[in-house]
C-alpha positions as CSV (number, residue, x, y, z in Angstrom):
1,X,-24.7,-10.7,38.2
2,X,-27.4,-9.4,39.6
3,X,-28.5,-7.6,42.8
4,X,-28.8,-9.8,46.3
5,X,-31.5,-8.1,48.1
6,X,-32.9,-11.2,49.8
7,X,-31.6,-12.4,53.2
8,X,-30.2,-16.0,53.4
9,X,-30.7,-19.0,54.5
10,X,-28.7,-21.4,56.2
11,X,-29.5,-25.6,56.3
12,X,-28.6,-27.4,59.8
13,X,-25.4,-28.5,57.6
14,X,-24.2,-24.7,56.9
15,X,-24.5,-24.9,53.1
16,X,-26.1,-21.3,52.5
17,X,-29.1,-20.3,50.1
18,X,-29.8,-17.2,48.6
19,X,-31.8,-15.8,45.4
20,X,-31.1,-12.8,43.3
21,X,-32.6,-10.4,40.7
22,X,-31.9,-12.7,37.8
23,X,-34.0,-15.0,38.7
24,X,-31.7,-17.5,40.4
25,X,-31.4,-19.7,43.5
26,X,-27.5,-20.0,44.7
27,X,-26.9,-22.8,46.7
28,X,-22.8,-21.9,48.6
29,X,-21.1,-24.0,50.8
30,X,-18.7,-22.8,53.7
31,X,-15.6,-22.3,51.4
32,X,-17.7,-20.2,48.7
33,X,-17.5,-22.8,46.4
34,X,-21.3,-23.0,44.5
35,X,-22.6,-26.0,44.6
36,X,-25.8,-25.4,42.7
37,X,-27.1,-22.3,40.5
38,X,-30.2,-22.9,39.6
39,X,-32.4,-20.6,37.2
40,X,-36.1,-20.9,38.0
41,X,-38.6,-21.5,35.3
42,X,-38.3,-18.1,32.6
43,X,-42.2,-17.5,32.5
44,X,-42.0,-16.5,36.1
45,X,-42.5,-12.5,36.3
46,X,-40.8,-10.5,39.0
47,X,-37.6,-11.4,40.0
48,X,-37.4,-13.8,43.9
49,X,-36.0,-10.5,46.0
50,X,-37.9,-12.6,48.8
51,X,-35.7,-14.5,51.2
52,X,-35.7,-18.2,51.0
53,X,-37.1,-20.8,53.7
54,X,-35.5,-23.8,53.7
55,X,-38.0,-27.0,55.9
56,X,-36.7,-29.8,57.8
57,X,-36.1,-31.8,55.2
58,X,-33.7,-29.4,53.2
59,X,-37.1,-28.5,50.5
60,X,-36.0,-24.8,49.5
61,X,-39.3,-22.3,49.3
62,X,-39.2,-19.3,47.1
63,X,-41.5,-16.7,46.6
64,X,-42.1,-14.1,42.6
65,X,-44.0,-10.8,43.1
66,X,-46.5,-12.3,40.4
67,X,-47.6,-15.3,42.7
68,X,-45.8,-18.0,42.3
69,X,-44.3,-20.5,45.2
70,X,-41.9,-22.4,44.1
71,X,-40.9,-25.8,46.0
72,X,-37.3,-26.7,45.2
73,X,-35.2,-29.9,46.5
74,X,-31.8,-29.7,48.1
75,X,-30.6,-31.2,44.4
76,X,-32.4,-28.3,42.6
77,X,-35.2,-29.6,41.5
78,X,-38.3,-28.1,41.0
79,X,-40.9,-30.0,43.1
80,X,-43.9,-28.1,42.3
81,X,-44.8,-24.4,41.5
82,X,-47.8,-22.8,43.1
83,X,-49.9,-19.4,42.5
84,X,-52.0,-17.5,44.6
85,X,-53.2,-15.9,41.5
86,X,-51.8,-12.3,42.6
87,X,-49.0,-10.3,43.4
88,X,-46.6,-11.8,46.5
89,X,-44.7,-9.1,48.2
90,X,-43.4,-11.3,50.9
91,X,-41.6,-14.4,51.6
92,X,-44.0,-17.1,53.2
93,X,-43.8,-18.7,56.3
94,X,-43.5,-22.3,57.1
95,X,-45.5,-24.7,59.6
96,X,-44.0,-27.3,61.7
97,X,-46.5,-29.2,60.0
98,X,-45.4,-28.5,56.5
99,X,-48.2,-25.6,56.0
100,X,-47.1,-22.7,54.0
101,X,-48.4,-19.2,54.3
102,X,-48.1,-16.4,52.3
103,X,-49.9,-12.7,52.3
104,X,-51.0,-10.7,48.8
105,X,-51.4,-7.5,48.3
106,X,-55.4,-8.2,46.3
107,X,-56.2,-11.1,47.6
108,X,-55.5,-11.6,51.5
109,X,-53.4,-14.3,53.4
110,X,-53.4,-17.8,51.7
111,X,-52.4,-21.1,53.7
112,X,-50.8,-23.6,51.4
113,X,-50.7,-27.6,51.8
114,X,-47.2,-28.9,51.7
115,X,-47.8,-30.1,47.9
116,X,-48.6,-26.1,46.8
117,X,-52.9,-27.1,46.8
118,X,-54.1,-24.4,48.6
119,X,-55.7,-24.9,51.9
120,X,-57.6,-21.5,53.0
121,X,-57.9,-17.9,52.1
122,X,-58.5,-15.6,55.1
123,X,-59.8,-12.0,53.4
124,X,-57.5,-9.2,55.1
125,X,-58.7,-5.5,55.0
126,X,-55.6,-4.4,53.6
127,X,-53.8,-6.0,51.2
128,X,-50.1,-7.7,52.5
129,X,-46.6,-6.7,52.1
130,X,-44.8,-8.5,54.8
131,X,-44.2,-12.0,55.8
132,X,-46.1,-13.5,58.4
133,X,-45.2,-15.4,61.2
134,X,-46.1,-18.3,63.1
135,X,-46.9,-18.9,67.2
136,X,-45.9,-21.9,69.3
137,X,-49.8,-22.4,69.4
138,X,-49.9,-22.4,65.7
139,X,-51.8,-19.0,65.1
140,X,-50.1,-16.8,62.0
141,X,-49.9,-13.4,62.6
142,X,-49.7,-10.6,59.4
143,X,-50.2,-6.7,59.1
144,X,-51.2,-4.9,56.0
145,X,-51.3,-1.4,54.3
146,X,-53.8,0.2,56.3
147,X,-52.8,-0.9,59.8
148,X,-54.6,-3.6,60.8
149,X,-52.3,-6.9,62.3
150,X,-53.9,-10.0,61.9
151,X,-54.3,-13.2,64.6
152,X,-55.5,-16.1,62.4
153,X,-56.5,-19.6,64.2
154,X,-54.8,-22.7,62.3
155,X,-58.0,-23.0,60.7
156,X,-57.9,-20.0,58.8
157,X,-60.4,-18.2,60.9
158,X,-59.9,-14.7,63.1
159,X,-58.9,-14.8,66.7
160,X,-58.2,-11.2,67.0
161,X,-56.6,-8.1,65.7
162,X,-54.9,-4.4,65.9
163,X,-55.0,-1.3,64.8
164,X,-52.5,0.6,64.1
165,X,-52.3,4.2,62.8
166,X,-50.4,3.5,59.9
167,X,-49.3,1.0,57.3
168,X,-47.8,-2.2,59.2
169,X,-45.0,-3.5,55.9
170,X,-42.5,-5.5,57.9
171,X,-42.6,-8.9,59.9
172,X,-43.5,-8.9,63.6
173,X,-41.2,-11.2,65.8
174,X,-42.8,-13.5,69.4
175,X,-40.8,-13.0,72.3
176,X,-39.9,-15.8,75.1
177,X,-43.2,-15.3,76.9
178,X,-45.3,-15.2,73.9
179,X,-45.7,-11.4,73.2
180,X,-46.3,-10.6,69.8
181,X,-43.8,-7.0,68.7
182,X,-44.7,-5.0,65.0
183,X,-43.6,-2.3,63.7
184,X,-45.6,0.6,62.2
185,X,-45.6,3.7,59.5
186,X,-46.8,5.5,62.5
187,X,-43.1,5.0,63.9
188,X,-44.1,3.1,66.7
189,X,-43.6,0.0,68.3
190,X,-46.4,-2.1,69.7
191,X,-46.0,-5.2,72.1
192,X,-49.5,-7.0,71.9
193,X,-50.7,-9.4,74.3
194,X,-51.1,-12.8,72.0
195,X,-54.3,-14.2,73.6
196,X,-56.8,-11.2,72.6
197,X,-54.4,-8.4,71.0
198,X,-54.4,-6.1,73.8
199,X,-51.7,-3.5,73.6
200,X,-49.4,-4.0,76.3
201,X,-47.1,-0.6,75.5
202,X,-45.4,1.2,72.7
203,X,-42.5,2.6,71.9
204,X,-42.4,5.9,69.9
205,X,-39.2,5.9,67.2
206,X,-38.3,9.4,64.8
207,X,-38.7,7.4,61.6
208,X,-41.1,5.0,60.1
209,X,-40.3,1.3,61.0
210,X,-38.7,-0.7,58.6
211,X,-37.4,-3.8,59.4
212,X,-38.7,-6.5,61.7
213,X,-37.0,-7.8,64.9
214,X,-34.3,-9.4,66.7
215,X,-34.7,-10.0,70.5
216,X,-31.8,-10.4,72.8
217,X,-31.5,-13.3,75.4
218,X,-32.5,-10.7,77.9
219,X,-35.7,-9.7,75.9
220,X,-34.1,-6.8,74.2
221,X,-36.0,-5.9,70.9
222,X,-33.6,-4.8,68.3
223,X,-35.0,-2.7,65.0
224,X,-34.0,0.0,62.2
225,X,-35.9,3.2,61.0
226,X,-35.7,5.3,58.1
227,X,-34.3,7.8,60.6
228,X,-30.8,6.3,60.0
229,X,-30.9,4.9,63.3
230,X,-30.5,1.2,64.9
231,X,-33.0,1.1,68.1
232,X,-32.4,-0.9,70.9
233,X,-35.8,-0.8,73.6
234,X,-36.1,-3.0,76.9
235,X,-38.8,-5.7,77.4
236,X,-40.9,-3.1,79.5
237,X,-41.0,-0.7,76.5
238,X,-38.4,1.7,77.5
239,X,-35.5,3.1,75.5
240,X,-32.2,1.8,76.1
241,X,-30.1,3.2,73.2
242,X,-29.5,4.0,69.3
243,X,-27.0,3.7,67.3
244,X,-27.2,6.3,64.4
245,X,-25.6,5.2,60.9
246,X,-25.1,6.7,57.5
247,X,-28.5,6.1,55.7
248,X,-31.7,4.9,56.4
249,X,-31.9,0.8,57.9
250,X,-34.0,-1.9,56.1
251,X,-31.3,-4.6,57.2
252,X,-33.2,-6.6,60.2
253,X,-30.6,-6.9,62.7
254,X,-28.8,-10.6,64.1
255,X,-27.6,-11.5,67.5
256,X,-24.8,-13.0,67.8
257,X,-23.9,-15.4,70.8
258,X,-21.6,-12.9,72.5
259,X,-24.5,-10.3,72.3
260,X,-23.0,-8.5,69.3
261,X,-25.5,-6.8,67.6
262,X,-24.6,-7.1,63.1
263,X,-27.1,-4.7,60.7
264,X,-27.0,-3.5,57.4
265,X,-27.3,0.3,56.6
266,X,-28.2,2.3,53.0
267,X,-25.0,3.7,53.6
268,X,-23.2,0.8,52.3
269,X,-22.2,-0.6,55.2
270,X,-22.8,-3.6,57.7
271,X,-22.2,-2.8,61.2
272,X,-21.1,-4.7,64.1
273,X,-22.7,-2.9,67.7
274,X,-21.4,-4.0,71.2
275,X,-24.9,-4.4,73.7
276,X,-24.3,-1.3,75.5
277,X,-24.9,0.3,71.8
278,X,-21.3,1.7,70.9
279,X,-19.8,0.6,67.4
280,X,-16.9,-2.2,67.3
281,X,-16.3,-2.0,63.7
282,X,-18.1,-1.8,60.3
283,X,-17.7,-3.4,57.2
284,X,-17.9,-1.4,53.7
285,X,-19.1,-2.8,50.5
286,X,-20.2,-1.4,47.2
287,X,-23.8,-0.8,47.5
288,X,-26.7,-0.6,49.6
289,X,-27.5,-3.5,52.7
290,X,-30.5,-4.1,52.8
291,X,-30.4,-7.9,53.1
292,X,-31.0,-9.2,57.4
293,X,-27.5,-11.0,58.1
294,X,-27.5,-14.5,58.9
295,X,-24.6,-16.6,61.4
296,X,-23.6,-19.8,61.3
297,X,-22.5,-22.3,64.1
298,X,-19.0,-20.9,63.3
299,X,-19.6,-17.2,63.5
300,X,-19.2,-16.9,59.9
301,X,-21.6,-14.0,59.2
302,X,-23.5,-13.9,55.8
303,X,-25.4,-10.9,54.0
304,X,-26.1,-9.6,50.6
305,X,-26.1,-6.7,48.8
306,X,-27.0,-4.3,45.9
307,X,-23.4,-4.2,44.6
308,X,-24.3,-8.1,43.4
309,X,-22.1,-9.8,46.2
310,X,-23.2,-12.1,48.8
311,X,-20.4,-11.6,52.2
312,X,-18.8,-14.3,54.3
313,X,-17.3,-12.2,57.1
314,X,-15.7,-13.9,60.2
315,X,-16.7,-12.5,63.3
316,X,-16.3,-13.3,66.6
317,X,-20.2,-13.8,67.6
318,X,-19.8,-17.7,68.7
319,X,-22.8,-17.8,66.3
320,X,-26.6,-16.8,66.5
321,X,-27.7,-16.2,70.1
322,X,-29.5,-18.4,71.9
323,X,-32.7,-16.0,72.0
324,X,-36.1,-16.6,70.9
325,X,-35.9,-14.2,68.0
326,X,-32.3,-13.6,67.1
327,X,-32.4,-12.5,63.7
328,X,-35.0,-12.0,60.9
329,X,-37.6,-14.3,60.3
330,X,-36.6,-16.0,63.9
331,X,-33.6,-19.0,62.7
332,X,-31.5,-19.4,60.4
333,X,-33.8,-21.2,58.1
334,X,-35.9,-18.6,57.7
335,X,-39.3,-20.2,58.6
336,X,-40.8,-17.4,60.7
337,X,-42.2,-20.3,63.1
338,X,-41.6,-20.2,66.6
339,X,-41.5,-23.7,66.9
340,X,-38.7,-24.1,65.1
341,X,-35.6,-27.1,65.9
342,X,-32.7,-25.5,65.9
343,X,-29.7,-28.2,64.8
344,X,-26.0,-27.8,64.1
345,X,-24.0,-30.5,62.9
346,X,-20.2,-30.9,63.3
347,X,-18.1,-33.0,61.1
348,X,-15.6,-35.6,62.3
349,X,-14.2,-34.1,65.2
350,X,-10.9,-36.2,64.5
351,X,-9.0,-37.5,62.1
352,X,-10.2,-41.0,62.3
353,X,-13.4,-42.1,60.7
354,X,-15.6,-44.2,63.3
355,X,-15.3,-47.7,62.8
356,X,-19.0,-48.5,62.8
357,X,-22.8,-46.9,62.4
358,X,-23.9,-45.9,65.3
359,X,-26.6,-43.5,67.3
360,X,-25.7,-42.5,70.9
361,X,-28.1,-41.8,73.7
362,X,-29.1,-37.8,73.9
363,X,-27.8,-35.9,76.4
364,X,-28.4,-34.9,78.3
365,X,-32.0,-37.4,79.1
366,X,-34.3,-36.3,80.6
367,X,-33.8,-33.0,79.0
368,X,-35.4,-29.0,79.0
369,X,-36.1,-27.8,76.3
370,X,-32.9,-28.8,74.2
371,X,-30.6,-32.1,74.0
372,X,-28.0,-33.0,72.0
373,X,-27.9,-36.2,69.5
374,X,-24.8,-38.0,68.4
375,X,-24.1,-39.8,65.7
376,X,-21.4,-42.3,63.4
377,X,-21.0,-42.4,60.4
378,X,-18.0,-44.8,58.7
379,X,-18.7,-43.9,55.0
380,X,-21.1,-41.7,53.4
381,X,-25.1,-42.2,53.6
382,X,-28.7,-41.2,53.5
383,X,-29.7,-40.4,56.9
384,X,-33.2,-40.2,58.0
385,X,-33.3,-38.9,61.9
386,X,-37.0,-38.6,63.1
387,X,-38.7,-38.4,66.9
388,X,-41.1,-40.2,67.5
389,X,-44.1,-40.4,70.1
390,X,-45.3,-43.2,72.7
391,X,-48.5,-43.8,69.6
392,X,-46.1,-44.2,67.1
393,X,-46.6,-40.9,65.6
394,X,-44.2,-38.3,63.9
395,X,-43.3,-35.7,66.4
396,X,-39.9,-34.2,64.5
397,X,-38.2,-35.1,61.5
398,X,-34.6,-33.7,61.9
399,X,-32.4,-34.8,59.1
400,X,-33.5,-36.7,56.2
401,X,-30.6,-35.8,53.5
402,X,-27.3,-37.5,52.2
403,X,-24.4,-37.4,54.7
404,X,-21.0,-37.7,54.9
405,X,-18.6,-39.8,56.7
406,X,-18.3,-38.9,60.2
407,X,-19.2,-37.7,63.4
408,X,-22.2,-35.8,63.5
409,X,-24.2,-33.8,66.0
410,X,-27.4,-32.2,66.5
411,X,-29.0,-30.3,69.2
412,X,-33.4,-30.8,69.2
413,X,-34.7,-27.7,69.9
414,X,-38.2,-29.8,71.8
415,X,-39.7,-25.9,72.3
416,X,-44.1,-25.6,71.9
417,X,-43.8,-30.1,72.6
418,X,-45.7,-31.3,75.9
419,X,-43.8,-33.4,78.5
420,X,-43.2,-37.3,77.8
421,X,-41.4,-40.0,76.5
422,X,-39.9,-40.0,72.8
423,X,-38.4,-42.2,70.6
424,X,-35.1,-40.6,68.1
425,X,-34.9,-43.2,65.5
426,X,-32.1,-43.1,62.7
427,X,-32.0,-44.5,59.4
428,X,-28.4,-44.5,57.5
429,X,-28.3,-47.1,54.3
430,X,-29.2,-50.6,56.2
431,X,-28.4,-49.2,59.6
432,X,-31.4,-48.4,62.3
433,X,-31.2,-47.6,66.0
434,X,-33.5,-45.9,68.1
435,X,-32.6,-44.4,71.6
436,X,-35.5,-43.4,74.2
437,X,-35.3,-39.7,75.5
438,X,-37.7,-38.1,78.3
439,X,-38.4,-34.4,78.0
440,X,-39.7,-32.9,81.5
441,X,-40.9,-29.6,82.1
C-alpha cells in the first residue's frame, strides 16, 4: 500500500475514484468493496498524487509529474495517454465541451482535445503548479510561481491578468456572481473582478495560503494556511472566524448541506467545524490529511491519507452544499468547471422493480436553474440520457453508462445555459422516450 495524497472523486452513481503513490487508480463502491484496481502503464515516471476528474460520461482523467494524461474508461481501460512533454504538477481541468487543461511547470498552460491531441499552448511567465479552473463563460483561469494569475479566452489567447506579490501554487475557486478568489505566498487573499482582473479586496491571513476554496451558500470563502489555522472570511472581504488545528492545512475544505464545514490538518486529523467556527468533533488517523474531502448524496464523507487508507466516515452533512464552490475543485467530479451538472441517482426506492421502461416528465417544467429527471428501469441496461436543443444539437449528455434495475433519479444542474425549450431523450437497450422541458430565467 501506498500513500493516498490525491483527493477523490465521486461519479453521479457514488462509486468513488482515487489514485495513489504506486501508481494505481482504485475504483470503490459505497460498501468499500473494490471494484477495479488498475495499475497504469509502468514506464510512467512520477507517481498520480494528482486528484482524478471523472467527465460526463464516467471517462476517468489522471495526471504523472512527467507529463502524461492518461484517459481511462469506467471499465479501466486505457483510452489514450497524452504528454505535454514536461513536468505536470497539477491535476487538469475539464470543459463542458470535453476540453482538457493542464498547467507545467517549463512549458505553460496546454489545452487538450478530448482524444489527448493537443489544441493550444498559452506561454505563462511562470511556470504552473496548481490546477486551473474554468468560468461559466468558458475562460480558464491559472497562477504560477512568480505571482501572476492568468485569464485565458477559450481560444487560448489573454483576456487579462494579476499580480500578486508572491507565488500563486493552489487552485482559485468562482463565486455565485462570477468573482474569481486565489490564494497567495504573500498570505493574502484576492477577490478579482472576472471581466478585466481588477482587485476587488483582500484579505490578509498569518500564513502562506495553501489550499484552494470552498464557498458557503451565503458566499462564505472557506481556506487553510500553513499557520495551522482554517479561515473563514465574508463575501465583502472581512474576517469572520478561524479555527486553529494541530499542524499546518493543505486539505481544501467541503461544505456539507447542513453548513458543516469537514478539513484535513498535518496533525493527523480531519475536522468537522459548525458555521459559527467552533469544533463538533474530529476524526484521528495515522498520518498526515492532506487529501480535500469529498460527500456523497448520503453524507458519507471520503478522504485520504498518508497512513495509506482512504476514509468513509458517516456524517450528518445531508451531503455537499448546494453552493457554487463547496469543496475543492468545485463538484464532486472534480472538473474545476463552473458549469458543471450536478446529478445524484437513487436506486429503487422500493422493493418492487417497475414493471416497464419508462422516462417521466421533469419536474418541475419550466424550471430555474435545476429540475429533476425520473426514470424506470425493469432489468438492467445501457442508458444513454442526453438534452437536447430546438436545432437538434447536443446541449448535455448526463448518463451514458450501464445501469441497474430500478428507479433512478437525476437532478440537471442547466447553470451557464440560455433560456428555451429542451428536449431529455433516453436510450436504455431498445427503449427511447423523449420528454420536452422549458428552462426560464
Amino acid at each position: 500500500k501506498e500513500s493516498i495524497i490525491s483527493s477523490p472523486a465521486i461519479t453521479p452513481e457514488g462509486t468513488i475514484f482515487t489514485t495513489s503513490t504506486d501508481i494505481k487508480l482504485y475504483a470503490i463502491n459505497s460498501v468499500g468493496q473494490i471494484m477495479l484496481e488498475k495499475k497504469l502503464p509502468t514506464h510512467m515516471v512520477g507517481a498520480p498524487t494528482h486528484s482524478p476528474v471523472i467527465g460526463v460520461d464516467g471517462t476517468v482523467y489522471i495526471s504523472f509529474y512527467k507529463g502524461k494524461i492518461n484517459s481511462v474508461s469506467p471499465d479501466g481501460v486505457l483510452n489514450w495517454i497524452s504528454s505535454v512533454d514536461t513536468y505536470v504538477h497539477a491535476s487538469p481541468a475539464l470543459g463542458p465541451d470535453g476540453t482538457l487543461y493542464v498547467g507545467t511547470p517549463y512549458q505553460g498552460f496546454f489545452a487538450l482535445n478530448s482524444d489527448g491531441s493537443q489544441k493550444w499552448n498559452f506561454k505563462t511567465e511562470g511556470g504552473v503548479k496548481a490546477s486551473s479552473i474554468i468560468g461559466q463563460d468558458g475562460t480558464a483561469y491559472i497562477g504560477t510561481f512568480n505571482g501572476k494569475f492568468y485569464a485565458i479566452n477559450p481560444d487560448g489567447t489573454q483576456k487579462w491578468q494579476f499580480q500578486a506579490a508572491d507565488d500563486i501554487q493552489t487552485s482559485a475557486a468562482i463565486g455565485r456572481d462570477g468573482t474569481v478568489y486565489i490564494g497567495s505566498w504573500d498570505k493574502n487573499v484576492y477577490a478579482l473582478n472576472p471581466d478585466d482582473g481588477n482587485k476587488k479586496w483582500s484579505f490578509e491571513a498569518y500564513g502562506k495560503i495553501l489550499t484552494s476554496f470552498a464557498i458557503g451558500v451565503d458566499g462564505t470563502i472557506y481556506f487553510g494556511s500553513e499557520d495551522n489555522r482554517i479561515y473563514a472570511v465574508n463575501s465583502d472581504g472581512s474576517g469572520k472566524w478561524n479555527f486553529v488545528t494541530g499542524g499546518a492545512v493543505y486539505s481544501t475544505p467541503a461544505i456539507g448541506r447542513d453548513g458543516t464545514i469537514f478539513v484535513g490538518s498535518d496533525d493527523y486529523k480531519l475536522y468537522a467545524i459548525n458555521p459559527d467556527g467552533t469544533k463538533k468533533w474530529h476524526y484521528s488517523t495515522g498520518s498526515l490529511v492532506r487529501s480535500s474531502p469529498v460527500i456523497d448524496s448520503d453524507g458519507v464523507l471520503y478522504v485520504g491519507s498518508y497512513d495509506d487508507y482512504l476514509y468513509a466516515i458517516k456524517t450528518e452533512s445531508g451531503g455537499l452544499a448546494d453552493s457554487p464552490w463547496p469543496k475543492f475543485r468545485g463538484n464532486a467530479q472534480n472538473t474545476g468547471n463552473m458549469q458543471k451538472t450536478n446529478t445524484s441517482v437513487v436506486a429503487a426506492e422500493n422493493s418492487i422493480l417497475p414493471q416497464a421502461f419508462q422516462l417521466h416528465p421533469p419536474f418541475p417544467n419550466p424550471f430555474n436553474p435545476q429540475t429533476q429527471i425520473q426514470y424506470d428501469l425493469p432489468r438492467d441496461a445501457h442508458v444513454r440520457i442526453v438534452v437536447y436543443n430546438t436545432l437538434g444539437q447536443e446541449i448535455d449528455r448526463l448518463v451514458d453508462m450501464q445501469k441497474t434495475a430500478g428507479v433512478h433519479h437525476l437532478i440537471w444542474q442547466a447553470e451557464g445555459i440560455p433560456s428555451g425549450v429542451y428536449f431529455v431523450r433516453i436510450e436504455a437497450g431498445r427503449f427511447v422516450a423523449t420528454k420536452k422541458c422549458v428552462l426560464m430565467r
